[in-house]
C-alpha distance (Angstrom), angle and dihedral (degrees) to the residues before:
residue distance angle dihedral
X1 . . .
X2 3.71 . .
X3 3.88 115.7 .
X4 3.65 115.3 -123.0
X5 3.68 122.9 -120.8
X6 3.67 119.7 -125.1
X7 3.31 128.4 -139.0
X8 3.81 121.5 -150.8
X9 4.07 115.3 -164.8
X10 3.64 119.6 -176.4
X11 3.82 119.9 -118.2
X12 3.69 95.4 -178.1
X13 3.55 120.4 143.9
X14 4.03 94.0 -104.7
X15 3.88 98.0 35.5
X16 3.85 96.6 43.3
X17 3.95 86.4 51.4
X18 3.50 90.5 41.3
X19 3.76 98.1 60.7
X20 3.83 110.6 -65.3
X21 3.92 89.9 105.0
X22 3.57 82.7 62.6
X23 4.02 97.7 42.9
X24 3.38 96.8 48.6
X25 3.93 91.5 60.2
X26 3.76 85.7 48.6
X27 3.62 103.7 55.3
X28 4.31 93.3 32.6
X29 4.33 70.2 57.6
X30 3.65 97.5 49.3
X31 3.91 94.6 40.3
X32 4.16 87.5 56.6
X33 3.87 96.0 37.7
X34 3.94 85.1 54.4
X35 3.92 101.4 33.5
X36 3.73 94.5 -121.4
X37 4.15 93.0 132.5
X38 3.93 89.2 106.4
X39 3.60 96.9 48.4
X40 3.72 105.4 44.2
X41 3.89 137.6 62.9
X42 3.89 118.3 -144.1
X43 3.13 130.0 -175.3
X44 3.69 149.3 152.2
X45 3.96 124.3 -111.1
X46 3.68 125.1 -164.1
X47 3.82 98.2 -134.0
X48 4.09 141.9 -23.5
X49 3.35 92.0 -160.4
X50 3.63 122.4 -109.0
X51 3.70 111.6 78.3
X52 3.53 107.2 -169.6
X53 3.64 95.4 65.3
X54 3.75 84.7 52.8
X55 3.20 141.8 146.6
X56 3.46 77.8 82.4
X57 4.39 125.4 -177.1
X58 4.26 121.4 175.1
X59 3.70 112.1 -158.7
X60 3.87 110.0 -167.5
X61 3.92 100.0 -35.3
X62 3.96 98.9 -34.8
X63 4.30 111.8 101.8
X64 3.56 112.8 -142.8
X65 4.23 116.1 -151.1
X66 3.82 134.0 -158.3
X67 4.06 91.9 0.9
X68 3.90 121.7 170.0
X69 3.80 122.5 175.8
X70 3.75 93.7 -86.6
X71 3.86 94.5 66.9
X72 3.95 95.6 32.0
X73 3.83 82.2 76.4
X74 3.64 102.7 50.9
X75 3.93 81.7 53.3
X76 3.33 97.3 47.1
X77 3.83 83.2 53.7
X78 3.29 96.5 55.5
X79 3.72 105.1 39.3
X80 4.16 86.6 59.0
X81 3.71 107.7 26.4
């Protein structure tokens, strides 16, 4: 059985103002559109801890800075292609 990967988006103050409102409806999108519900675990975090590199999203153990919902695509696309 294949572990899932978990995905960690920040819903901070500064990075859910930011953009992660936004990002979260993307990927929650992109996990539907591709039927990747079963085999992924999102949820939301309160803070990782250094906010001016925010909007801020962990996947598995790799941190993510400054994303938007252009480049939460790209890696989207790269964390399951």
């Amino acid at each position: 059985m294949k572990e899932k990967v978990v995905i960690q988006i920040c819903m901070g103050s500064s990075c859910f103002s930011r953009g992660n409102n936004k990002t979260l409806k993307v990927i929650q999108h992109y996990l539907k559109e591709h039927g990747l519900e079963g085999d992924v675990v999102l949820k939301g975090n309160h803070c990782f801890g250094d906010c001016s590199k925010g909007p801020v999203v962990k996947i598995n153990e790799r941190l993510y800075e400054n994303i938007n919902s252009d480049n939460i695509l790209e890696i989207l696309e790269h964390t399951f292609n």
